[in-house]
N, C-alpha and C positions, 0 to 999 in steps of 0.2 A: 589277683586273678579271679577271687570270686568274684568281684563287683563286676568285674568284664560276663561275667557268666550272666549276673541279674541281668544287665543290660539289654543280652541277646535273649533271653528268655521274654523279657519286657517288650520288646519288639515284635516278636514271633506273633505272642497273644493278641498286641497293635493291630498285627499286617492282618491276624487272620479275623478278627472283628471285620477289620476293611471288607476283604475277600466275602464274607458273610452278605453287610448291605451291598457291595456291588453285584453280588451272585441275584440276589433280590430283587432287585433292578432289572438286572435282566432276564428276569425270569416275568416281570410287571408287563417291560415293555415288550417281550414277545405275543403276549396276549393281546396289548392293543395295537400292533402290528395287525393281528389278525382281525379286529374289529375295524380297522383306519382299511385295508386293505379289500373289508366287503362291502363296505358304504361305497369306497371309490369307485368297485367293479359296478357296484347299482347305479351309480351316475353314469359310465360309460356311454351306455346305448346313449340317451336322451342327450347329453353333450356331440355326441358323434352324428348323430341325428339332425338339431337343429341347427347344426355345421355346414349339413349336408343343404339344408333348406335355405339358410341364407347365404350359400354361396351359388343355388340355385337362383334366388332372386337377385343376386349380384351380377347373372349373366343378364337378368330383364331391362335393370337397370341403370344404368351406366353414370348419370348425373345426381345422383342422390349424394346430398351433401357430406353424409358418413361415408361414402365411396370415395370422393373425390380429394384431393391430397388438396393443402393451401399453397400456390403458388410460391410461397417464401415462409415457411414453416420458425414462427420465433421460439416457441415455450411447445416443453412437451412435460406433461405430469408422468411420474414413475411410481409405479406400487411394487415397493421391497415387501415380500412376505417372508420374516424370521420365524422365532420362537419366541414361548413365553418365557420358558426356564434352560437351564443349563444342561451339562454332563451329557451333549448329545455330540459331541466329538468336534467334527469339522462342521456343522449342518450351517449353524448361524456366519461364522467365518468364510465358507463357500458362498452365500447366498448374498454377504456384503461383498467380496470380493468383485461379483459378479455385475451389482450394482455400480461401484465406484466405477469399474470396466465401463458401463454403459453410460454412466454418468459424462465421465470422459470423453465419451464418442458422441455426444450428441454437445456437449458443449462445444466439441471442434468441429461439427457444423453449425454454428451460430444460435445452436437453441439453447435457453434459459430451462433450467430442470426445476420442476413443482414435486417436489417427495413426500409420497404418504407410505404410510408405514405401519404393517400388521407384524405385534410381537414385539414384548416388554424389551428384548435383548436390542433389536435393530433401532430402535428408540433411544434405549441405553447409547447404544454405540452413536449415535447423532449429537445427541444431548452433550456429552462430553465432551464432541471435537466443536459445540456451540455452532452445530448447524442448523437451518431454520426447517421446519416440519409443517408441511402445511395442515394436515389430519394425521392422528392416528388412532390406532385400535387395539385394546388387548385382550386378554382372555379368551383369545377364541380360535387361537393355534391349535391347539391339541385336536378339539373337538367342535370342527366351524360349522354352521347351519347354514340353510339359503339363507335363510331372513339376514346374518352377517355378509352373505357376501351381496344381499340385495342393497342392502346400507350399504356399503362399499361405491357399487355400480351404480347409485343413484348418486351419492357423492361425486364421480368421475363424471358419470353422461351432465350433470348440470355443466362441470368446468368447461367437459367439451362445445355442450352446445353455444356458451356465450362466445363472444364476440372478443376475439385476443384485442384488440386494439382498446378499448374502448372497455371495456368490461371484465378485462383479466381472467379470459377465458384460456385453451389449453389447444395447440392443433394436433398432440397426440396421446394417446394413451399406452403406455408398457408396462408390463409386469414381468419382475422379477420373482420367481419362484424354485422350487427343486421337483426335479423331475427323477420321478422311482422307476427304478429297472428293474432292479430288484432286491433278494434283502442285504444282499451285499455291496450295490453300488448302487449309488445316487448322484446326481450331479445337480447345479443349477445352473440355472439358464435364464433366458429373458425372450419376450416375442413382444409383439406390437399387436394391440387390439381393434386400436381406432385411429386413424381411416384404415379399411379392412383393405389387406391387399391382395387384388385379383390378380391371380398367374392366368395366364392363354396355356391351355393344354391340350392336345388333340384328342379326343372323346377316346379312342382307343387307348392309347395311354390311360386317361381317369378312371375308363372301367378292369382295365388289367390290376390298376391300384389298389381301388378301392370296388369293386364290383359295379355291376350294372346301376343306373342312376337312376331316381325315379323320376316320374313325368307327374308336373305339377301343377294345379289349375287356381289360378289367384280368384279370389273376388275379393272387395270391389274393384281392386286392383292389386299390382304387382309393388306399387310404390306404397300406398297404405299398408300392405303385407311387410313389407319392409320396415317401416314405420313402426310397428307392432312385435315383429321379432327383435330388428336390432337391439334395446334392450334388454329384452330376456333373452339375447346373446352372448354381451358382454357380464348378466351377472351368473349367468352359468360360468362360461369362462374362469371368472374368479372364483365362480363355486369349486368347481375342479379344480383350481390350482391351488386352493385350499385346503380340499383334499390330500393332494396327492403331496405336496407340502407336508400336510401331518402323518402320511403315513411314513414320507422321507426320515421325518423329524423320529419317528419310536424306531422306526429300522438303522438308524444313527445313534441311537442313543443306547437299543440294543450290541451294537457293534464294539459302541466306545466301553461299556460297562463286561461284556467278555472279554475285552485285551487287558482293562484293570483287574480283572477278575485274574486272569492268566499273569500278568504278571504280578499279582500278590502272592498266590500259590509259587513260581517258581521263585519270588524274594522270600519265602517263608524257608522253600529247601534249603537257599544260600543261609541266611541267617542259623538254620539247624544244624549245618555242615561243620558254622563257623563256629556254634556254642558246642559241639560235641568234640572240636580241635578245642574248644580253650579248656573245655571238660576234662579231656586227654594230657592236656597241659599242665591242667592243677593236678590231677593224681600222680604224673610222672614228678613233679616236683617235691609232691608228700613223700613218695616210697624215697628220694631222692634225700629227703630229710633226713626220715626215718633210719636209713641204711648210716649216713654220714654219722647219725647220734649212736647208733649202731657201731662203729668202726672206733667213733671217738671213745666211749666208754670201753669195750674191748682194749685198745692203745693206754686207757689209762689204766685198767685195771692191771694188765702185761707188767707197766712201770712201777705201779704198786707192789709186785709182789717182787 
C-alpha cells in the first residue's frame, strides 16, 4: 500500500510541473495575442483601402488580363498558411483540412494544384505523405513582415503572369489561411486572389455595406493605375492573411494551453482524492494490525494463565 501511495504522490508533483509550463504558456501567448492583434488592426485601414481602389479600377476596366478568367483554367497554385511550432490546438489541423478540401475541389474541375507553403508544420505535414511543394517558407508565422509577404507575392505574380501552356505558368492564385473572430473562435478558410472577382452590385446596396464610395481620378490612365496597384494588392492580401493567421495561431494556442492547464489541475484533485483513499487504506489496515496483535496476545496471555 505504500508504494501505491509513492506512486500517486509521484504523479501529483508530474501533473502539477505540467500545469506550471502550460499556465506559462498561456500567460506568453496572451501577450502576443495582444501584440499580433494591434499590428493587424494597423493594417486594416490600408488593406481595406486599397480593396476599395482596385475594385474601383476594376469597374474601369474590364479586359485587363488579371481580370479576365482563362477560358479553360488548367493549374491553379494554392498558398497553405500553417505554423512554425506546435501546442496550438487545432490551428494547423484546421488550416490543412481546409487545404486538402480545396485541393479536392479544384482537381475535380480539371485543374492541376501548385502548393506553396508557409510554416515548418504544413511542410512537415506534405513531406511525409511525399507530396511535391513547389516553394516554401519558414520562420515567419509568428511574426510575418511585408517584406515576407512581398517575397511571397512576387513569387506568385511571376507564376501568374507566365504563360500556362508553354512556360508552367498558374491561371489562379488561392490562399488558404485562418480567419480571427475572436479570442475564442477561429476558423479557416480559403478565397481566390487572382483573377480578381467582379460581383455587379447595385451602388445602393455597396454603400449601405460599405459606406459611401469614393470618386477617383486616374492618370495617366486607369489601366496603368491598375497596373501599379494590382501587385501591391495581392502582397498586402497576403500581408494580412499573415497576420491575422498569427494572431489565430497565439489565440489557439492560448486556448489549447488553458484546457491543459484545466485539466492538469482537475487530474491533480483526482490523483489527491485517490492518494488520501489509499492513505486512509493503509492506516485503516495498521490500526487493523495493531488491534488483531492486540486480541492475539490478550487470547494468549487468558490461555496462559
Amino acid at each position: 500500500m505504500g508504494a501505491q501511495l509513492r506512486v500517486y504522490r509521484r504523479r501529483i508533483r508530474s501533473t502539477k510541473s505540467m500545469a506550471k509550463i502550460t499556465r506559462a504558456m498561456e500567460l506568453i501567448a496572451t501577450t502576443r495575442i495582444t501584440k499580433a492583434q494591434r499590428v493587424m488592426q494597423a493594417a486594416e485601414p490600408y488593406a481595406r483601402e486599397i480593396t476599395r481602389a482596385v475594385s474601383a479600377l476594376a469597374q474601369r476596366v474590364k479586359d485587363h488580363p488579371l481580370l479576365v478568367e482563362a477560358e479553360n483554367p488548367t493549374r491553379a497554385a494554392v498558398l497553405v498558411i500553417s505554423s512554425d511550432k506546435g501546442l496550438a490546438g487545432p490551428f494547423t489541423a484546421n488550416a490543412i483540412k481546409e487545404s486538402e478540401r480545396l485541393n479536392t475541389l479544384l482537381r475535380n474541375q480539371g485543374k492541376e494544384v501548385v502548393q506553396y507553403v508557409v510554416g515548418r508544420k504544413g511542410i512537415t505535414f506534405n513531406e511525409f505523405r511525399q507530396r511535391p511543394m513547389e516553394q516554401t517558407w519558414e520562420g515567419i508565422t509568428e511574426r510575418p513582415t511585408y517584406l515576407d509577404a512581398k517575397e511571397i507575392a512576387d513569387t506568385l505574380m511571376e507564376r501568374f503572369i507566365q504563360d500556362t501552356e508553354t512556360e508552367g505558368g498558374v491561371d489562379e492564385i488561392h490562399i488558404v489561411t485562418t480567419k480571427f473572430v475572436s479570442m475564442l473562435t477561429q476558423h479557416a478558410a480559403s478565397h481566390r486572389v487572382l483573377p480578381l472577382e467582379v460581383e455587379e452590385v447595385e451602388p445602393k446596396v455597396l454603400e449601405a455595406e460599405q459606406g459611401a464610395q469614393p470618386l477617383y481620378e486616374f492618370e495617366p490612365s486607369a489601366e496603368e493605375a491598375l497596373d501599379q496597384l494590382l501587385p501591391q494588392y495581392v502582397a498586402n492580401r497576403i500581408y494580412f492573411s499573415l497576420l491575422e493567421s498569427a494572431a489565430s495561431q497565439q489565440a489557439s494556442r492560448r486556448n489549447a494551453m488553458k484546457a491543459a492547464t484545466d485539466n492538469a489541475e482537475e487530474l491533480v484533485q483526482t490523483l489527491t482524492r485517490q492518494a488520501n483513499q489509499a492513505r486512509q487504506a493503509e492506516i485503516t489496515n495498521e490500526i487493523s494490525e495493531i488491534v488483531g496483535g492486540a486480541d492475539a496476545l490478550a487470547g494468549a496471555s487468558a490461555g496462559s494463565e
